[in-house]
C-alpha positions in Angstrom: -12.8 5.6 12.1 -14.1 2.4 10.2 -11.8 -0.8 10.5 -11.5 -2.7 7.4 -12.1 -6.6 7.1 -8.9 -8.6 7.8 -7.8 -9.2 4.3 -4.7 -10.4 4.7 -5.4 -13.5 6.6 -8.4 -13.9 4.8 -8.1 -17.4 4.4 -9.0 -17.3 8.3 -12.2 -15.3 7.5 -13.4 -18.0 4.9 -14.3 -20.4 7.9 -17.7 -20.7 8.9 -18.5 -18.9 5.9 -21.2 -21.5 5.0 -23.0 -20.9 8.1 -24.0 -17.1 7.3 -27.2 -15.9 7.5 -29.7 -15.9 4.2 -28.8 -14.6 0.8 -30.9 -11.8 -1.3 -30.4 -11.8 -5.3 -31.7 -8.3 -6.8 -31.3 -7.1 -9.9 -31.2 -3.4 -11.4 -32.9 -2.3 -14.3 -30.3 -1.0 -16.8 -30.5 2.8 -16.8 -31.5 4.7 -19.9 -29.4 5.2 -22.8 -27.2 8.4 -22.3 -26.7 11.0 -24.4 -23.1 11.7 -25.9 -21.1 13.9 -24.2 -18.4 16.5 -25.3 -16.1 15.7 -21.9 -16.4 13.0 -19.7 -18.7 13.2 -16.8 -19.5 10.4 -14.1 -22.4 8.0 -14.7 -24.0 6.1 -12.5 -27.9 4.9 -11.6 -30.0 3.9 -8.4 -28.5 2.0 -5.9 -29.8 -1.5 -5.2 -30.9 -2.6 -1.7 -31.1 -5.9 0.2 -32.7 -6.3 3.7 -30.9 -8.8 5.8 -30.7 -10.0 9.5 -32.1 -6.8 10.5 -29.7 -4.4 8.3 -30.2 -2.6 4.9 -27.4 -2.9 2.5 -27.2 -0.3 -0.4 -24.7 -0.8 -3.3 -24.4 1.5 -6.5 -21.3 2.3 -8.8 -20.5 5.4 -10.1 -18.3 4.6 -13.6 -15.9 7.6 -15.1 -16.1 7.5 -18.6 -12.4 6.9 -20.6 -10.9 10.6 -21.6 -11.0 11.5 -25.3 -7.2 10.0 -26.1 -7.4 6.6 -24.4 -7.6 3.7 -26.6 -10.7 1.7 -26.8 -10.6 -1.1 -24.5 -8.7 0.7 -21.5 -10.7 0.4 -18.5 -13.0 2.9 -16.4 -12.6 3.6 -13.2 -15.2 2.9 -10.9 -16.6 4.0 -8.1 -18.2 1.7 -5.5 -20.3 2.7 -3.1 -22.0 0.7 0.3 -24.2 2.4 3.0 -25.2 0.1 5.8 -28.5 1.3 8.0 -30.4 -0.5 10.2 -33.4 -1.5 8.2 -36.0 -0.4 11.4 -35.3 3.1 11.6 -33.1 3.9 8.9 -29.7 5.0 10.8 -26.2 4.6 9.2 -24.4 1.5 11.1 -21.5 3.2 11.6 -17.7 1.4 11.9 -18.9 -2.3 10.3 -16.4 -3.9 8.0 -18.3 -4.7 4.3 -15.9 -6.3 1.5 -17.6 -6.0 -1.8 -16.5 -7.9 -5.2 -17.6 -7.9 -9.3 -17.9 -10.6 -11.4 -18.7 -10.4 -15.2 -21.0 -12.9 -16.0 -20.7 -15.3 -19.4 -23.7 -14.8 -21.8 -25.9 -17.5 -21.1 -25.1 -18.3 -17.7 -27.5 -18.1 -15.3 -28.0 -16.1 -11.5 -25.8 -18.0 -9.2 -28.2 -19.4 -6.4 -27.3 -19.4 -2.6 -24.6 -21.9 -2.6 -23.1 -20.7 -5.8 -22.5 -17.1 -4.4 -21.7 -18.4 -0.8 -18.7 -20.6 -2.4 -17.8 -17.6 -5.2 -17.1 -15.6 -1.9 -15.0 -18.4 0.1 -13.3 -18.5 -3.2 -11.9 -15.0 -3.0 -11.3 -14.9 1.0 -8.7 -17.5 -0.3 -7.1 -15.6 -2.5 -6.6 -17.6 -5.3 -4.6 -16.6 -8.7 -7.9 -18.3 -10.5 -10.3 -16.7 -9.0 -9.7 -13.5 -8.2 -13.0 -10.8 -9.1 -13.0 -8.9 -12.7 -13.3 -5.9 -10.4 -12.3 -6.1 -6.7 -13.1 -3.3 -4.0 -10.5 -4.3 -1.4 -7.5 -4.4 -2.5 -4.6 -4.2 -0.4 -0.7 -4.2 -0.4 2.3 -3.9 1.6 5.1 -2.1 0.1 8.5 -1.7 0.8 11.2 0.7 -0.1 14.3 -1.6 -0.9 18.2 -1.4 -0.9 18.6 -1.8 -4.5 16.2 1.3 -5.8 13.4 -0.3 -5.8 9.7 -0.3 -4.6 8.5 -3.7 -4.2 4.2 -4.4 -4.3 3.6 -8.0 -2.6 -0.2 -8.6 -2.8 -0.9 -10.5 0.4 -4.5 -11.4 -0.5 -3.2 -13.7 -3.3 -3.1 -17.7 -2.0 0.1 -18.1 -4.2 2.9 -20.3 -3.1 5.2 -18.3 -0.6 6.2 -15.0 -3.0 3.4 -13.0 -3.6 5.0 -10.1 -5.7 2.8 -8.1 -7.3 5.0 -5.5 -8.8 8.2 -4.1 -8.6 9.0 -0.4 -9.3 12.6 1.2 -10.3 12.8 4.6 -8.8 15.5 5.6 -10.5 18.2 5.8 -7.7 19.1 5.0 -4.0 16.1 5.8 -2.2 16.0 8.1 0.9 11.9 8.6 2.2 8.7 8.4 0.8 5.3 9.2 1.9 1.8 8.1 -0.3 -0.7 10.6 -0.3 -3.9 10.8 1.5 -5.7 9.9 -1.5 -3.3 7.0 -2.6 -2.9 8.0 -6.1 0.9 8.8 -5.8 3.9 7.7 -3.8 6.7 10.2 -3.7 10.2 8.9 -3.1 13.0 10.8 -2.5 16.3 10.0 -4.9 19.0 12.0 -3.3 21.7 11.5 -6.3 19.3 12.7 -8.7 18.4 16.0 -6.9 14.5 14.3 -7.5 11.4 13.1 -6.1 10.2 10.6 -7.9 6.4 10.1 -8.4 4.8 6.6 -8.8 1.5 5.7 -10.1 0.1 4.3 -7.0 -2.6 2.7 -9.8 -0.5 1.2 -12.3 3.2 1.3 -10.0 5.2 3.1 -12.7 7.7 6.6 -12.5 5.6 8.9 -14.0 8.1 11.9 -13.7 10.4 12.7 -11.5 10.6 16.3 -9.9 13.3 18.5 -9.6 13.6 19.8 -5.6 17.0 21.1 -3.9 20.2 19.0 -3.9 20.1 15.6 -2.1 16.8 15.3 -1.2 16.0 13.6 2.1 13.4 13.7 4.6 9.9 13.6 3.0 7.2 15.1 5.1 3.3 15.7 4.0 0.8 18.3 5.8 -1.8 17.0 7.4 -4.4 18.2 4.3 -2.3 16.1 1.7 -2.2 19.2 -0.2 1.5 19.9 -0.1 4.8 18.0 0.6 7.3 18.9 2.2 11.2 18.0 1.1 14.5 18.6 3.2 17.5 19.6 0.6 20.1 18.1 3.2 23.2 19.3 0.2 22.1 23.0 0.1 20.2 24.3 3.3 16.7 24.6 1.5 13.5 23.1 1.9 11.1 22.3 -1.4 7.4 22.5 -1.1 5.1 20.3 -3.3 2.1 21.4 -4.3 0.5 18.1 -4.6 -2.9 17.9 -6.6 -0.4 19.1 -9.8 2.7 17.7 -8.4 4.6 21.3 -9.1 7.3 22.2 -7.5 7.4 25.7 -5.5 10.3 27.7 -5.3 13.1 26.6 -2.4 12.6 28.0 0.9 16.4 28.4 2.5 15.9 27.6 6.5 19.9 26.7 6.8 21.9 23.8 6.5 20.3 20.4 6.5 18.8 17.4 7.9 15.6 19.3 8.3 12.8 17.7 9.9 9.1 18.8 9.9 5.9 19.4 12.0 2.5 21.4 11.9 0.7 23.0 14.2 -2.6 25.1 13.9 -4.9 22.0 12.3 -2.1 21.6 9.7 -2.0 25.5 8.7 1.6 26.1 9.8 4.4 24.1 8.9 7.6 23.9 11.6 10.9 22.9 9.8 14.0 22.8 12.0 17.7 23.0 10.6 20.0 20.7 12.3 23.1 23.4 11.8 21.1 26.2 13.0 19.8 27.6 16.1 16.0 28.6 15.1 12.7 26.7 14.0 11.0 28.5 11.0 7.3 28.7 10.8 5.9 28.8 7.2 2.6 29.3 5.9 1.3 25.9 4.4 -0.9 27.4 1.8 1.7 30.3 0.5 5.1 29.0 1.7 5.2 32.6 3.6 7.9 32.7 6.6 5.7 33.6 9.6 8.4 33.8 12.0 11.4 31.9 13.9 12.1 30.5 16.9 15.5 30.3 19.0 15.6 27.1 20.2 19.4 26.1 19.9 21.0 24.3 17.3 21.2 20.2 16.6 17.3 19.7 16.6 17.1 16.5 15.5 13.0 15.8 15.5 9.9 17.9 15.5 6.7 16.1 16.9 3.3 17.9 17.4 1.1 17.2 20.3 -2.8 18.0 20.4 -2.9 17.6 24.1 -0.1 19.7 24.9 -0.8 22.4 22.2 2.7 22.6 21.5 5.6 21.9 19.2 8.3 19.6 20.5 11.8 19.5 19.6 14.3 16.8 20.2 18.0 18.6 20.8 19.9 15.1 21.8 23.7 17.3 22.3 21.8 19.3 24.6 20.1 16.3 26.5 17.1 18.4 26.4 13.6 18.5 24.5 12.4 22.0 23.9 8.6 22.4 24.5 7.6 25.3 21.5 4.5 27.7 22.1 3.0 27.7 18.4 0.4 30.0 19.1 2.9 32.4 20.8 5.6 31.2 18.6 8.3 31.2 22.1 9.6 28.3 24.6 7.7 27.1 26.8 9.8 24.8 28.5 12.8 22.8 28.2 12.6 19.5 29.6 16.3 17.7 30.7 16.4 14.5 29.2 19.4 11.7 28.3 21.5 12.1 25.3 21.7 9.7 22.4 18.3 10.8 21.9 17.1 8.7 18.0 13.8 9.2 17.8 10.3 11.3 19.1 7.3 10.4 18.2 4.2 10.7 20.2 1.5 7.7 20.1 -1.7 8.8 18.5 -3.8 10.5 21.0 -0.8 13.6 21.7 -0.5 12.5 25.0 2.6 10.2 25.7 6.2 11.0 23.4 8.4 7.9 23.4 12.0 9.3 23.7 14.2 6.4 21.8 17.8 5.9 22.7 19.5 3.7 20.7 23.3 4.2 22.8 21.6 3.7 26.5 19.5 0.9 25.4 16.5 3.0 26.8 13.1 4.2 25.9 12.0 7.3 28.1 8.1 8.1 27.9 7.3 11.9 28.7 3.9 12.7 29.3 2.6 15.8 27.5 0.2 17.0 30.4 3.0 17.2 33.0 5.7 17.9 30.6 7.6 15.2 32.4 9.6 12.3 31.8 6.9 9.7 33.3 8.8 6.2 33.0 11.8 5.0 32.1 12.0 1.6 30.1 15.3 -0.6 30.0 15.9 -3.6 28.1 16.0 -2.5 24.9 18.6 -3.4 22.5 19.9 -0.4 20.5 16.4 0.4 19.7 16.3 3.0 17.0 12.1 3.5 15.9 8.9 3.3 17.1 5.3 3.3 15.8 1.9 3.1 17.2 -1.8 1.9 17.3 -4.1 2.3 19.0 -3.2 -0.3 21.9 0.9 -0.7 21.8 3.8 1.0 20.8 6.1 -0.8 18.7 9.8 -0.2 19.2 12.4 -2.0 16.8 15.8 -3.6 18.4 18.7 -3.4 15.8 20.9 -5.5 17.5 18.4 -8.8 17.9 15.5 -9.9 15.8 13.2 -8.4 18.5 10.3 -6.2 18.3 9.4 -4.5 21.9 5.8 -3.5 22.2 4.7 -1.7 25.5 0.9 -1.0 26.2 0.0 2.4 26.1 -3.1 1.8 28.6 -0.4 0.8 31.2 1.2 4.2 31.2 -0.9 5.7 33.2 0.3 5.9 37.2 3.5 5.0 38.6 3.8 1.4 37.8 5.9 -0.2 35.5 4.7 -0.3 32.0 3.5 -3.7 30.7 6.0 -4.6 27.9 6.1 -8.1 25.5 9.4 -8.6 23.2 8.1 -10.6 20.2 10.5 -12.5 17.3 10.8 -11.0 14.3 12.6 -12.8 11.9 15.9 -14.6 12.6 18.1 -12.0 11.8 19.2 -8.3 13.6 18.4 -5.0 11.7 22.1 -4.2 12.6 23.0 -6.9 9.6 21.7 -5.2 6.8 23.1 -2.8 4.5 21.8 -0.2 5.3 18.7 0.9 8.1 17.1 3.6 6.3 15.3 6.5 7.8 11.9 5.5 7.2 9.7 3.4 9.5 10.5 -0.4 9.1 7.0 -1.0 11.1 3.9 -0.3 9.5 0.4 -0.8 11.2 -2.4 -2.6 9.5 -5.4 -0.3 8.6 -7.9 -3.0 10.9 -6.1 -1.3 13.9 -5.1 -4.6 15.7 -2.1 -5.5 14.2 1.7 -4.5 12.1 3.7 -5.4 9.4 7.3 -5.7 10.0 10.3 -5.2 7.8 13.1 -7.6 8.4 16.2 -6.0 6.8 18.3 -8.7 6.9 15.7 -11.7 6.7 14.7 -10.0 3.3 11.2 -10.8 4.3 8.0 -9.1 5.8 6.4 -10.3 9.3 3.0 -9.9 10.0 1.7 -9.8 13.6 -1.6 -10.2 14.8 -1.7 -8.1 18.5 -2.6 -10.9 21.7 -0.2 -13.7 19.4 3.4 -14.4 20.3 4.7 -14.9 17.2 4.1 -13.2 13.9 1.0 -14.5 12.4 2.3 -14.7 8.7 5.6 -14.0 6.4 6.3 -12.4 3.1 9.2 -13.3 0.9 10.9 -9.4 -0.7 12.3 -11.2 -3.5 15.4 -11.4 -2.4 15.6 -7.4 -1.6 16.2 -6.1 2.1 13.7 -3.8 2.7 14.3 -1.0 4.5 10.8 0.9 4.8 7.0 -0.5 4.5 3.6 0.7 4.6 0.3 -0.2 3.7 -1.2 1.0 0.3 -5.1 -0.1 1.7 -7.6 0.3 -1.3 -10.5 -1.6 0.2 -13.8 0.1 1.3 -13.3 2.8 3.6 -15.8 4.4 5.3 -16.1 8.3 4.5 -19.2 9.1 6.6 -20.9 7.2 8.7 -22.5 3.9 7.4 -21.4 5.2 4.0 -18.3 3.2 2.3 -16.5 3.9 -0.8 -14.0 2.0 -3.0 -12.1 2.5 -6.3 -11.9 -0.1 -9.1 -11.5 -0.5 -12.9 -14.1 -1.7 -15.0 -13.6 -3.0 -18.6 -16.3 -4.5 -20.3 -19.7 -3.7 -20.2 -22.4 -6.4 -19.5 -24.1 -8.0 -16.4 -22.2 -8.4 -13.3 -22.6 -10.7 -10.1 -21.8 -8.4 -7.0 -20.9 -9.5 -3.6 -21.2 -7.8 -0.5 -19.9 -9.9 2.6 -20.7 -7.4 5.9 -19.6 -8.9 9.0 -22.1 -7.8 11.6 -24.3 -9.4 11.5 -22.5 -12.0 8.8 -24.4 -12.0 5.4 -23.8 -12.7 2.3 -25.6 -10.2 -0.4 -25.8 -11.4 -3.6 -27.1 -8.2 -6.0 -26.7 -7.8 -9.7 -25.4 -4.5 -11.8 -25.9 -3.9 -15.2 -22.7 -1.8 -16.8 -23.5 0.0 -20.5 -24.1 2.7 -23.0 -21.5 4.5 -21.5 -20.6 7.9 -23.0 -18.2 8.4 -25.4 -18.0 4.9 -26.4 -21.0 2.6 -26.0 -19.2 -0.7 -25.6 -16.4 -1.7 -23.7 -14.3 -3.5 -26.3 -14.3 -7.6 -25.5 -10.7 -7.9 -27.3 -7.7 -7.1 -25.1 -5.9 -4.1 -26.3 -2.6 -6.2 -27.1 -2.2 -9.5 -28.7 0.2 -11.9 -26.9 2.0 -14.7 -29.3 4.3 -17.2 -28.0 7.0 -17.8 -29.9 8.2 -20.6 -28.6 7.3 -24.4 -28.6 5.2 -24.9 -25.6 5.0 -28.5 -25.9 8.2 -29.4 -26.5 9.8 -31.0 -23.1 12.3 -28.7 -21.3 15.0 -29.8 -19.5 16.3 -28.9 -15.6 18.2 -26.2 -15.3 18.9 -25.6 -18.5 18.5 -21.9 -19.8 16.0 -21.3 -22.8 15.1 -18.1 -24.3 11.1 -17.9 -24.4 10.4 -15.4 -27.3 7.0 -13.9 -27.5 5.3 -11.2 -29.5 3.1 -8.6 -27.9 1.6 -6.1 -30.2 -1.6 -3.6 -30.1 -5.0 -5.7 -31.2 -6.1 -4.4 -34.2 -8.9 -1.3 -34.3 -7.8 -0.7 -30.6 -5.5 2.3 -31.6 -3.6 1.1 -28.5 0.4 2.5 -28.4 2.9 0.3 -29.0 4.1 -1.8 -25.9 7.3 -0.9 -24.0 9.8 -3.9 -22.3 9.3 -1.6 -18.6 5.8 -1.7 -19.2 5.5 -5.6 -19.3 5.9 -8.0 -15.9 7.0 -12.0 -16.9 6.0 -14.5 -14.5 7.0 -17.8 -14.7 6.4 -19.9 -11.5 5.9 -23.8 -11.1 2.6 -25.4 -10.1 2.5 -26.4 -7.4 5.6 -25.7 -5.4 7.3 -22.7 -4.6 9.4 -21.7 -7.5 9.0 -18.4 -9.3 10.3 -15.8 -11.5 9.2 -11.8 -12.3 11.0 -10.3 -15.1 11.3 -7.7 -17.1 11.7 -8.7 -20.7 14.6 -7.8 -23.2 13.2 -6.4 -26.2 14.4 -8.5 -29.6 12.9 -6.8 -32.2 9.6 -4.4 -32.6 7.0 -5.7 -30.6 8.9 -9.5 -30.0 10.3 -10.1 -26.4 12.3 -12.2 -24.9 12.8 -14.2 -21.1 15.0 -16.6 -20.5 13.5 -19.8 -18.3 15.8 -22.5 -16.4 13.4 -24.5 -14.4 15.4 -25.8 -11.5 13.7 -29.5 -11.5 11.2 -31.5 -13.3 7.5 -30.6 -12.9 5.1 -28.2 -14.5 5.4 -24.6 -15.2 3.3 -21.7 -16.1 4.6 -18.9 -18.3 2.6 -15.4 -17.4 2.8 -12.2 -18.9 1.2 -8.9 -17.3 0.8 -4.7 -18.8 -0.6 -3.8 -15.7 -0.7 0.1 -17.1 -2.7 -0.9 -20.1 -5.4 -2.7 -17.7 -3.9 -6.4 -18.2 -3.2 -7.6 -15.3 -1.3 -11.3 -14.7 -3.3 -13.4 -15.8 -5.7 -11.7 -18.2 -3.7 -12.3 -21.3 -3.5 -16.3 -22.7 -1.0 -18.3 -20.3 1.2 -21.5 -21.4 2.2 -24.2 -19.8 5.6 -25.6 -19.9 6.5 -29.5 -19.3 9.9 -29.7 -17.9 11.3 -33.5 -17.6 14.3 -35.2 -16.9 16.5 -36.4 -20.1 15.8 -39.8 -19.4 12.2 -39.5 -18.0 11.9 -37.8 -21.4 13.3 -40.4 -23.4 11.8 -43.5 -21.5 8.0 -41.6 -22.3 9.1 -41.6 -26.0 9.8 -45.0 -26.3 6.5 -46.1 -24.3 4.3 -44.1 -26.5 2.6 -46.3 -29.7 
């Protein structure tokens, strides 16, 4: 499976960057006009190739034309595509790491040359605000699952002070689970009090509905297709099944009383749900939600985990002391393997071999070994240890009661020896001190394989570690929320056969566009050019923004420290755009001071139709930039007109009055 550049330290990446190999400048010849079309269909010309350093690079965009009701001026989404082959005999270079970027180019300007497109690229390994790509094919963002029903989206690509959120999503109530689908257009959150499953945009972060399943939804769970998700109705004994490319909501499938928990078997065809209350497994039918069968297994099953290796359905029973080894195919026990009580989590690494038995009371982690169907180590130390993850190399096992994180390499499991182990500081603050730990994972690995991301409840703040360091590499402010969950929402190019690589974007103009592709083996820098038009439907990308932001306020009057002033600003559809009126949800305020470390995102108050209001106390003197974002009408921070606001002490204010002719 391909590996994705490191973007979140890509600041690192950016040195040496000079010392690439050569750079290539093509350009395409703009395909032919197209004929209208009654419905929108893709469109897209021949891919242009570079030869470099021995390797053939192949980039082409694929452009979805806007459906019949958007407005004009909402962007198209965009399909990159790279294939890398080696340029001698024409085979797919399978697993390399390509980052790709488009910039419109002003009328009049000319090609960039070799040093301009070398330092364009440094430019956006840095990740800063002012220079990010009108269209970038790597995005990627951590997101957390908060205490205060809430969704945070921290961009850590973006070079900006020491908060880097992007955008923050209400979910309508306490939060239980979530799980983003396989294709990352939606998150679904469980919202117990509501009976509902909320379903978030993964695109433009916002509730688009929320679905109706059993009473208090908990445990989220999606088969291994993506194609249906799977809900545990902890208030009434049912379990609702998602059909997922519609988001409907199948009738409830009673399995008794509730937590359930989840597992598939047969390539993902069968779903396993177990009933903590009752004494058999059920075995569904994924596609039809048909019962298949049940199994007697006991009651109090706690966890279902799958193994390849084993061919076999294990389930955690933690009053019994005892794992229960399921034969799916045979649909019986198999085996029941004694182990210690207290048992908090199962979860077996990603080849199917090794289950790590947590046991948050014993401060213990036992390892059983599928092959054997035996407890093969033992590992102390812990300290009320209550999850675990994996990648490839370690298993990562959260302490609650100290800031540790306990890794153990999964290569030193094999034999009788002691397991290699490493306890790393997260944070400065125990899990244990939160409100609340959640049932999600709190560890989430990054998609380059090597590394995590770490919530820190009570620290409020996200840890990045970088495997081989002893220390986390990197942190992320939450805004002040404690995050109970995180995973990685990874849109950068990802590699869907070999040598091939796709990424989605959104496109909004039309015109000529500098692309760069940075591949990094060998390192070269490709420099190409695309030409976007006559797209179907509607010829022209509009060049005016779809809403028209006026300040309201004086912005060069002198503020004053920390006292409060309401900035009023009107934000209404442009003209001829036949854009919808602008909601207060739908707009993100940023005001943050330059330089230092002081921000604020906001939701506005709405005053009147179309006029909103924020209310800015700057706590000291200094400069400050007033921001205003509709990321779900394509206008990301930044892309409307900013202001800047002078903020001065009384006196220094006076004294520069005076001293002015």
């Amino acid at each position: 499976m391909r590996k994705p550049f490191v973007l979140a330290t890509a600041g690192l990446l950016s040195t040496g960057l000079l010392a690439m190999g050569g750079h290539v400048f093509l350009s395409r010849v703009p395909a032919a006009p197209a004929a209208p079309r009654s419905a929108p269909s893709p469109l897209t010309a021949p891919a242009v190739k570079v030869t470099r350093e021995g390797v053939s690079l192949a980039f082409d965009l694929t452009l979805m034309p806007r459906p019949l009701e958007a407005g004009q001026g909402s962007p198209l989404q965009a399909v990159a595509r790279v294939a890398v082959t080696d340029a001698r005999t024409g085979e797919p270079l399978a697993g390399r790491r390509p980052l790709a970027w488009m910039r419109l180019r002003p009328q009049g300007e000319p090609a960039p040359d070799d040093a301009a497109c070398t330092a364009r690229v440094k430019t956006y390994l840095g990740g800063l605000l002012s220079a990010q790509a009108d269209v970038d094919f790597n995005a990627y963002w951590f997101l957390t699952l908060n205490h205060d029903q809430t969704v945070s989206v921290i961009n850590p690509q973006i070079a900006f002070d020491r908060t880097k959120l992007q955008h923050l999503v209400s979910v309508g109530g306490g939060a239980a689970d979530w799980a983003l689908l396989p294709d990352r257009s939606a998150l679904y959150v469980t919202v117990p009090a509501q009976d509902t499953v909320s379903v978030v945009d993964a695109q433009r972060f916002v509730v688009t509905r929320p679905l109706r399943v059993g009473r208090q939804p908990g445990r989220i769970a999606l088969s291994p297709d993506g194609l249906t998700a799977w809900v545990s109705n902890d208030g009434d004994g049912t379990v609702s099944v998602i059909d997922t490319p519609g988001h409907a909501v199948r009738d409830p499938v009673d399995v008794g009383a509730g937590p359930h928990a989840f597992g598939f078997s047969d390539s993902g065809r069968t779903a396993w749900v177990s009933a903590r209350d009752a004494t058999a497994l059920t075995a569904l039918d994924v596609a039809s939600g048909e019962v298949l069968g049940r199994v007697e297994v006991g009651a109090g099953v706690t966890a279902l985990a799958w193994s390849d290796v084993a061919r076999a359905l294990f389930a955690s029973r933690p009053g019994a002391h005892e794992v229960v080894v399921v034969d799916a195919a045979r649909r019986e026990v198999s085996r029941r393997i004694p182990v210690k009580g207290g048992l908090d989590a199962l979860r077996f690494d990603n080849t199917g071999r090794w289950a790590f038995l947590v046991h948050q009371d014993t401060h213990t982690v036992d390892i059983l070994d599928a092959a054997s169907g035996q407890v093969a180590h033992t590992l102390t130390g812990f300290s009320a240890p209550d999850s675990v993850v994996f990648t490839d190399a370690f298993a990562y096992v959260r302490n609650t009661t100290d800031s540790h994180v306990t890794l153990v390499e999964l290569k030193t499991l094999e034999g009788t020896g002691t397991p290699a182990q490493v306890r790393i500081t997260m944070g400065q603050r125990p899990a244990a001190e939160a409100r609340e730990l959640g049932r999600s994972d709190p560890i989430a690995p990054l998609p380059e394989g090597n590394g995590v991301i770490v919530a820190g409840n009570a620290d409020r703040a996200l840890f990045l570690y970088q495997e081989g360091m002893m220390a986390p590499r990197g942190t992320h402010l939450n805004y002040g929320r404690e995050p109970r969950a995180v995973m990685v929402l990874d849109r950068s190019l990802r590699e869907v056969e070999p040598g091939v690589f796709t990424a989605r974007g959104s496109v909004r103009e039309n015109g000529t566009y500098d692309v760069q592709v940075l591949l990094d083996n060998p390192r070269v820098v490709a420099c190409m050019e695309w030409t976007v038009g006559q797209v179907p439907l509607d010829a022209s990308f509009a060049k005016v923004l779809p809403l028209k932001l006026t300040p309201e306020f004086d912005a060069k009057r002198t503020f004053a420290p920390q006292e409060t002033v309401p900035l009023r600003f009107r934000l209404e559809p442009t003209a001829g755009t036949g854009a919808p009126p602008v909601a207060p949800e739908e707009i993100r305020v940023l005001l943050f001071r330059t330089p230092g470390t002081w921000q604020v995102r906001t939701e506005p108050r709405r005053v009147a139709d179309g006029v909103f209001e924020v209310d800015f106390r700057p706590p000291s003197p200094g400069q400050y930039k007033f921001v205003v974002g509709v990321e779900g009408r394509g206008l990301d921070l930044g892309r409307l007109p900013t202001s800047t606001l002078g903020v001065s002490s009384p006196l220094a204010a006076a004294l520069t009055s005076e001293s002015t002719p």
